[in-house]
FIVOBA-976482 format. One record per residue (C-alpha): residue number from 1; residue in three letters; x, y, z. Coordinates in pm, whole numbers. Each point is the difference from the previous one (the first is absolute). Example, Ala and Ser with C-alpha at 12.3 -4.5 7.8 and 13.67 -1.06 7.14 Angstrom:
REM FIVOBA-976482
seq; type; east; north; up
1; ALA; 1230; -450; 780
2; SER; 137; 344; -66
//
This chain:
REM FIVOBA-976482
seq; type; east; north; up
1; UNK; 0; 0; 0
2; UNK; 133; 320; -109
3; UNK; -29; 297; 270
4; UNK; 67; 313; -108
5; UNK; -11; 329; 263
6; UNK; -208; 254; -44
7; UNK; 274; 282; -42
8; UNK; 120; -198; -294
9; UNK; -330; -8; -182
10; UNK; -18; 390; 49
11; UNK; 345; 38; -155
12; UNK; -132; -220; -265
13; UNK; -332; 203; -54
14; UNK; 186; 304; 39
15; UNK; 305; -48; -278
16; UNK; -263; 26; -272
17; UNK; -259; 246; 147
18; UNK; -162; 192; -243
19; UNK; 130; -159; -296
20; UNK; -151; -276; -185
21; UNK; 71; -330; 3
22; UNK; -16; -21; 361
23; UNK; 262; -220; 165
24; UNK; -173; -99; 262
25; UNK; -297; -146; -236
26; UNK; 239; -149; -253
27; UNK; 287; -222; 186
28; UNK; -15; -354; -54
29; UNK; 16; -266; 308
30; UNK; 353; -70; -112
31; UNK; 72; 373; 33
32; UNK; -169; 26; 348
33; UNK; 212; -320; 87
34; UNK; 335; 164; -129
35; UNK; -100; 312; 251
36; UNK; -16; -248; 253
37; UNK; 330; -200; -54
38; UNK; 223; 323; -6
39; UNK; -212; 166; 320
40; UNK; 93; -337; 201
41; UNK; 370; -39; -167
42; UNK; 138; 335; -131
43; UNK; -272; 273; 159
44; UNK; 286; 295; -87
45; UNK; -96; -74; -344
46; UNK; -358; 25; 15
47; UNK; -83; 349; -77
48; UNK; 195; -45; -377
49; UNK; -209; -272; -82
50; UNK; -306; 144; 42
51; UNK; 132; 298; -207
52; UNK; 96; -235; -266
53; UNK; -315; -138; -22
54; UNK; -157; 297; -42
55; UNK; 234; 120; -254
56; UNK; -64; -304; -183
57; UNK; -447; -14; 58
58; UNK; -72; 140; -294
59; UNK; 203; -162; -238
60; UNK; -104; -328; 129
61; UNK; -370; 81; -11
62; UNK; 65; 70; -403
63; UNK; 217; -344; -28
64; UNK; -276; -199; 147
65; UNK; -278; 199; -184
66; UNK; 232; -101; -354
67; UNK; 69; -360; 160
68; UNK; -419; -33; 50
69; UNK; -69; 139; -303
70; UNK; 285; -208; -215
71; UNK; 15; -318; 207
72; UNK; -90; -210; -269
73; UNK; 233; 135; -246
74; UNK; 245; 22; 247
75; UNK; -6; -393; 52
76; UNK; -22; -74; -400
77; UNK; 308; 173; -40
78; UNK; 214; -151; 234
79; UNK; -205; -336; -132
80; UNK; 139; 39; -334
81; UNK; 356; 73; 98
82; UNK; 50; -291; 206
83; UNK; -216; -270; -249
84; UNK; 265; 117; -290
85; UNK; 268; -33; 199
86; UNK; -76; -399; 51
87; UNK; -138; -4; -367
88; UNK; -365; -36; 59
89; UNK; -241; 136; -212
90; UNK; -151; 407; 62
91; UNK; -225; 39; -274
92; UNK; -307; 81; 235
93; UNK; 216; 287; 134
94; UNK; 2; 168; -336
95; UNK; -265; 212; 37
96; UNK; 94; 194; 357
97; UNK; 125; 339; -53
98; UNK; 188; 209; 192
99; UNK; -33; 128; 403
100; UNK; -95; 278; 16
101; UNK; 187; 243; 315
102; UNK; -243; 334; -10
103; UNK; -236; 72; 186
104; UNK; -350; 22; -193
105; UNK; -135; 334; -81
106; UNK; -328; -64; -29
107; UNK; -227; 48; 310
108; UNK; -347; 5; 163
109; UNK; -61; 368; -17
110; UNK; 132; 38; -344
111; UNK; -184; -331; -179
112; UNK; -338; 47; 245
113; UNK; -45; 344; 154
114; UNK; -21; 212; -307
115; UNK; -248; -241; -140
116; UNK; -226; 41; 307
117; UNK; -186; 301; 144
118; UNK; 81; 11; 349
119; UNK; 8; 267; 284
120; UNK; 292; 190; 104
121; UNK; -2; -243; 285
122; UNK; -36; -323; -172
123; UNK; 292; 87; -207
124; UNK; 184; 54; 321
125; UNK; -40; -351; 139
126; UNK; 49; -149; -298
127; UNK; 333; 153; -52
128; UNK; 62; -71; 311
129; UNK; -68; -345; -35
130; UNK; 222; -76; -308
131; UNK; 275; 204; 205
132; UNK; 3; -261; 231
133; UNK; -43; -274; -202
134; UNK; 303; 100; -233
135; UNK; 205; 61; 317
136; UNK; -74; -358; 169
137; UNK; -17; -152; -419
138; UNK; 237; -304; 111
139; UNK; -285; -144; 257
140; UNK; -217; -40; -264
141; UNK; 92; -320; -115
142; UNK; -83; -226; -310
143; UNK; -246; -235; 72
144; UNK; 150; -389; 55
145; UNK; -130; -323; -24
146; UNK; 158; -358; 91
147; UNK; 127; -159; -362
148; UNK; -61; 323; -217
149; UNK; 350; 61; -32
150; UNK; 112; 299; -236
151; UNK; -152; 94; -314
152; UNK; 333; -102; -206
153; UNK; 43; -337; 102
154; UNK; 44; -328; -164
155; UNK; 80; -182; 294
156; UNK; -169; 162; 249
157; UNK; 79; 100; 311
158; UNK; 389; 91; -76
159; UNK; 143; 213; 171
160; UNK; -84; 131; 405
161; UNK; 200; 359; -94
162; UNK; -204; 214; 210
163; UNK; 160; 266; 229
164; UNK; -103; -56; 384
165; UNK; -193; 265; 5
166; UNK; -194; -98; -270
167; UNK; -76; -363; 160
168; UNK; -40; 167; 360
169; UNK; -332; 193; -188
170; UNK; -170; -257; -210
171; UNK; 48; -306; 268
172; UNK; -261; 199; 192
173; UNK; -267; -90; -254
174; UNK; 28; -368; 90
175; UNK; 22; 50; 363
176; UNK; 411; -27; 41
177; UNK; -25; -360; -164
178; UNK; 307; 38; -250
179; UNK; -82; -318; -173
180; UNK; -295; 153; -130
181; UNK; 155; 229; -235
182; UNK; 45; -68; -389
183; UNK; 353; -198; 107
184; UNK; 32; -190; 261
185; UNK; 402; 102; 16
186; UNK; -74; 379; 123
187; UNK; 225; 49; 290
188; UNK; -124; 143; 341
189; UNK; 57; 368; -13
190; UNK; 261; -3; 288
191; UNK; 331; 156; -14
192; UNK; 318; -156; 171
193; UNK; -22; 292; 193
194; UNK; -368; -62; 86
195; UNK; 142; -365; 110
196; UNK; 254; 139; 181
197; UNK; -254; 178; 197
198; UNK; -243; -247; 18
199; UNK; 232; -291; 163
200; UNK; 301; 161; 110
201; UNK; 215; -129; -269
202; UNK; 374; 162; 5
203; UNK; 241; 142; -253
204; UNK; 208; -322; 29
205; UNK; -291; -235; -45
206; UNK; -93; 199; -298
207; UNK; 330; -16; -172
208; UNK; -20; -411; 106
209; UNK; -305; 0; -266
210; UNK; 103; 183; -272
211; UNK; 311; -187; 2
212; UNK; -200; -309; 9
213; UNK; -217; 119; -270
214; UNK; 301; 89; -233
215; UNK; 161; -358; 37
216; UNK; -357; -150; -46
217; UNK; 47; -165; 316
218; UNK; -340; -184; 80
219; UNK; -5; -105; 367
220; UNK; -342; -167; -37
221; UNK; -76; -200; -339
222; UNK; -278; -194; -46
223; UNK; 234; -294; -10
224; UNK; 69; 6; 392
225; UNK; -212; 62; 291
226; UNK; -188; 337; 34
227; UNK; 49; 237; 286
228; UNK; -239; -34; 270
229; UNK; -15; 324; 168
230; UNK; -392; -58; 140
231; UNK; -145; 187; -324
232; UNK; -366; 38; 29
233; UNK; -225; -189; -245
234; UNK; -56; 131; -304
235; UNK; -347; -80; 70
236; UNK; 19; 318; 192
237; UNK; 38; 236; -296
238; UNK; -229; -163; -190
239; UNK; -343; -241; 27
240; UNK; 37; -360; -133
241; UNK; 430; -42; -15
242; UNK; 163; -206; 236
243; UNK; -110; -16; 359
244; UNK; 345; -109; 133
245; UNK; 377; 187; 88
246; UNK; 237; 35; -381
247; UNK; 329; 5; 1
248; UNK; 229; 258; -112
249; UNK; 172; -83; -383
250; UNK; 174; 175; -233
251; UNK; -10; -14; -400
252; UNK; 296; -170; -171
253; UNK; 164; 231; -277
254; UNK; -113; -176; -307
255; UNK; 287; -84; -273
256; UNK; -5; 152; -322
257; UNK; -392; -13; -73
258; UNK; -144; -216; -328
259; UNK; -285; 219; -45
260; UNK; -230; 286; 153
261; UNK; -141; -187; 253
262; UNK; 326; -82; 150
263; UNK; 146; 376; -74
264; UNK; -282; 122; 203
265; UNK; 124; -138; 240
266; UNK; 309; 144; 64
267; UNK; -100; 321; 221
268; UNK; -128; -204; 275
269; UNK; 370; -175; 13
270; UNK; 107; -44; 382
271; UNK; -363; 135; 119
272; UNK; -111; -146; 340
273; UNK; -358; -152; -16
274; UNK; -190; -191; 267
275; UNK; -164; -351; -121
276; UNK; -195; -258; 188
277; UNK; 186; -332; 46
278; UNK; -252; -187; -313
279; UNK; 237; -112; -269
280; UNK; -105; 160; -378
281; UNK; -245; 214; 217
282; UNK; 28; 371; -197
283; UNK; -338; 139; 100
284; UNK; 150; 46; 405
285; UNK; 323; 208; -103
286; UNK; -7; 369; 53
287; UNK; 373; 239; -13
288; UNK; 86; 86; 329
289; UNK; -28; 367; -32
290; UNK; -394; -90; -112
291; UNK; 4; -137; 355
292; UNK; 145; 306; 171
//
């Protein structure tokens, strides 16, 4: 639980007071976290990260308003690079264009009011109501269902590319339950920062895991026992999946893969999942940071 004192959310609210985006409304939980792990750790250096990120707000308000507006083209590029690189085939990428980095000129008042014959009032709140929407524009998030994947694919989903923040917004429309989304290989939007807040993880312990993660070191395969660290059930996150404690494994890091199945597997290389103890049983697995 993340416990944050009042005189810190004030100097929050405050750094961007008056000016839109507000701070205070747009930090993500990572960010909050981060606050957190350098007011418990390095406290002398909290006042210049709060500064930073509100010298930074408003330029990542207009990255995730291009990132929600572009997602899909977004992932179809990045598809296309990496299915020529292993020689597959990207003809049903053809047709996506290019992202597009400015910010759209049209607007409410411009498209609607003029057509309209409102008071001198009405106009009012409804300028005032596309004000704030353009200003908050990244929380208004494409709409997502389980298996639609993105407009470009072939092999659909491909590619969990979205930014934390975007995934910290659109997992609220299916209640926190990550696994929900178009992909089931979205990542829980939390920061190492956010974990070293969360569980008291060190600097050393950190550098222990991204050393292990650069000499694909994989403590628990699915070839050996899993870790029981008294998980709960995964029947807990969600009705009808296995009443009973998983274990703690990690994916292997597949060898050079024969086809797009097998490529798409690569990102999840070295991920820690839990898994009930049934042999071939896929429908109890869930990533670890689904759990969390």
């Amino acid at each position: 639980m993340l416990v944050i004192p009042a005189d810190v959310l004030l100097q929050v609210y405050q750094a961007t007071l008056g000016r839109a985006p507000f701070l205070i409304q747009n930090l993500s939980f990572s960010d909050w976290a981060s606050l957190v792990h350098i007011m418990q750790n390095k406290p002398e250096e909290l006042d210049a990260k709060i500064r930073d990120f509100a010298n930074n707000i408003a330029d990542s308000c207009r990255k995730a308003a291009i990132e929600n507006r572009e997602l899909n083209l977004i992932i179809a590029k990045v598809e296309k690079i990496i299915l020529e690189l292993h020689g597959y085939d990207t003809s049903h990428l053809d047709s996506a264009g290019q992202i597009s980095f400015t910010e759209r000129s049209e607007t409410f008042s411009e498209t609607y009011i003029n057509r309209m014959s409102l008071s001198q009032a009405e106009l009012e709140y409804f300028r005032k109501k596309e004000a704030e929407w353009r200003s908050n524009a990244h929380t208004e998030l494409t709409p997502i269902t389980r298996d639609a994947g993105h407009k470009y694919a072939k092999n659909s989903p491909f590619l969990p590319l979205a930014s934390s923040t975007w995934t910290e917004k659109a997992v609220l429309r299916v209640h926190n339950l990550l696994w929900k989304l178009d992909t089931f290989n979205y990542t829980a939007p939390i920061s190492v920062e956010a974990y070293m807040a969360l569980a008291g993880i060190t600097d050393a312990e950190v550098d222990n895991c991204r050393a292990a993660a650069r000499n694909g070191t994989i403590y628990f395969p699915a070839t050996r026992s899993g870790l029981d660290a008294e998980f709960p059930p995964i029947a807990n996150l969600e009705k009808g999946k296995y009443p009973k404690r998983p274990l703690l494994h990690q994916k292997g890091i597949p060898k050079f893969p024969t086809n797009v199945s097998e490529l798409k597997k690569i990102w999840n290389a070295g991920r820690p999942y839990l898994k009930c103890t049934c042999n071939g049983c896929e429908s109890n697995f869930t990533w670890f940071d689904h759990m969390i």
